[in-house]
C-alpha positions in Angstrom: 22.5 -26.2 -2.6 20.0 -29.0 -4.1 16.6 -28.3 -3.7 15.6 -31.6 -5.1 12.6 -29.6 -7.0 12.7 -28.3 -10.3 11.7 -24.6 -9.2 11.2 -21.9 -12.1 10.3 -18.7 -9.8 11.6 -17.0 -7.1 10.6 -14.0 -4.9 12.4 -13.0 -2.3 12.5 -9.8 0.6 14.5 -9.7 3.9 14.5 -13.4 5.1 12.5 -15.0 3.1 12.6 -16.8 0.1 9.5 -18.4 -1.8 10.6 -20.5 -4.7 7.6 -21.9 -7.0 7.3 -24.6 -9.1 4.9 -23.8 -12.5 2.4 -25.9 -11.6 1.8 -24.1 -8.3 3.8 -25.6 -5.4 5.6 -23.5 -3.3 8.3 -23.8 -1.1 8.9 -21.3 2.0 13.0 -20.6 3.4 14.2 -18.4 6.0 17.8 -17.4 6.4 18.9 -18.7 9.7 22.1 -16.8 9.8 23.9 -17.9 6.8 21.9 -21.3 5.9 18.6 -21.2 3.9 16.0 -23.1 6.3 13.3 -25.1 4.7 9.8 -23.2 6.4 6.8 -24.8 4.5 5.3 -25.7 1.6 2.2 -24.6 0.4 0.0 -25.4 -2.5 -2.1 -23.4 -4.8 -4.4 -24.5 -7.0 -3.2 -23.3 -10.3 -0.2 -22.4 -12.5 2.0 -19.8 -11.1 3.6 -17.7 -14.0 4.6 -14.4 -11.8 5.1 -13.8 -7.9 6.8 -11.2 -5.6 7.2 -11.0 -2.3 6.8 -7.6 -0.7 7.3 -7.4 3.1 5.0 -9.9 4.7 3.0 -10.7 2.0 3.5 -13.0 -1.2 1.4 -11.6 -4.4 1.1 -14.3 -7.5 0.0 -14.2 -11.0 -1.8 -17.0 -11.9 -3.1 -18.3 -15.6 -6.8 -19.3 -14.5 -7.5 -18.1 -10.9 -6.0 -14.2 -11.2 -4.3 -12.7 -8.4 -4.1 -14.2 -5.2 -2.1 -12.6 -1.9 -0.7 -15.2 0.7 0.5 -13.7 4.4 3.6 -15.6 5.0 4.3 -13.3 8.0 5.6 -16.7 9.5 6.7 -18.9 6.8 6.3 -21.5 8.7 2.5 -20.7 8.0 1.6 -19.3 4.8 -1.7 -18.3 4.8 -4.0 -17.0 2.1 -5.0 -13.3 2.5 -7.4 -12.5 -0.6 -7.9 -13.5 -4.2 -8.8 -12.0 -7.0 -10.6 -14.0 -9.9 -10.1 -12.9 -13.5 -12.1 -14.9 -15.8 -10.4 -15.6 -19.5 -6.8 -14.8 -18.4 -3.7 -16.3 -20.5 -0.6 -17.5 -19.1 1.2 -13.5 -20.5 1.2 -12.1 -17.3 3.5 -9.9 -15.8 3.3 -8.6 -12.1 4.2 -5.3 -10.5 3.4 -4.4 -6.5 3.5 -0.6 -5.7 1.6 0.9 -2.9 -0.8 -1.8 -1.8 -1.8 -2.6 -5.4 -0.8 -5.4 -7.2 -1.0 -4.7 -10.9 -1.1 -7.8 -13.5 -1.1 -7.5 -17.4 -2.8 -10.6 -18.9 -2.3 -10.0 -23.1 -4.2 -7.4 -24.1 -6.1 -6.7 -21.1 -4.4 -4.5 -17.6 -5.9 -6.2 -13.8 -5.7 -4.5 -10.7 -5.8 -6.5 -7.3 -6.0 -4.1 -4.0 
């Protein structure tokens, strides 16, 4: 299917499906049976280099801003749960989500959003 966006991440757990653009747009989809529906868009205010979605909730790396968590419990309604500010970050990030924690490498230095 076209998009008509030129999306470079995607997270995705049940029936949804968050694709992001680097510059921090986001676009929500729900599987309505077999068709991918178009839910929302939402927009953050920084580069996005890392996101996953774990149940009801998106977590995303981001360059300057750090971690933030979005509730997309209807993705018809994303709404932002918590951030997380990490001054001096650098766009090396990697994420990982286990057990409420989101954990984000940054370089040299290791972040921990709860």
């Amino acid at each position: 299917i076209s998009l008509g966006r030129d999306y470079s991440i995607l997270a995705a757990d049940r029936d949804v499906v968050a694709l992001a653009t680097r510059d921090g747009e986001i676009s929500f989809f729900q599987f309505d049976g077999s068709e991918l529906a178009w839910r929302a868009n939402y927009a953050s205010p920084d580069s996005i280099v890392a996101m996953k979605l774990v149940g009801d909730v998106l977590c995303l790396a981001q360059v300057y801003v750090g971690v933030r968590l979005v509730d997309v419990s209807d993705p018809s309604r994303p709404r932002l749960l918590r951030r997380e500010s990490f001054p001096e970050t650098s766009p090396d990030h990697d994420l990982v989500v286990r057990d409420k924690l989101a954990w984000v490498t940054d370089g040299d230095r290791g972040r921990v959003a709860t």
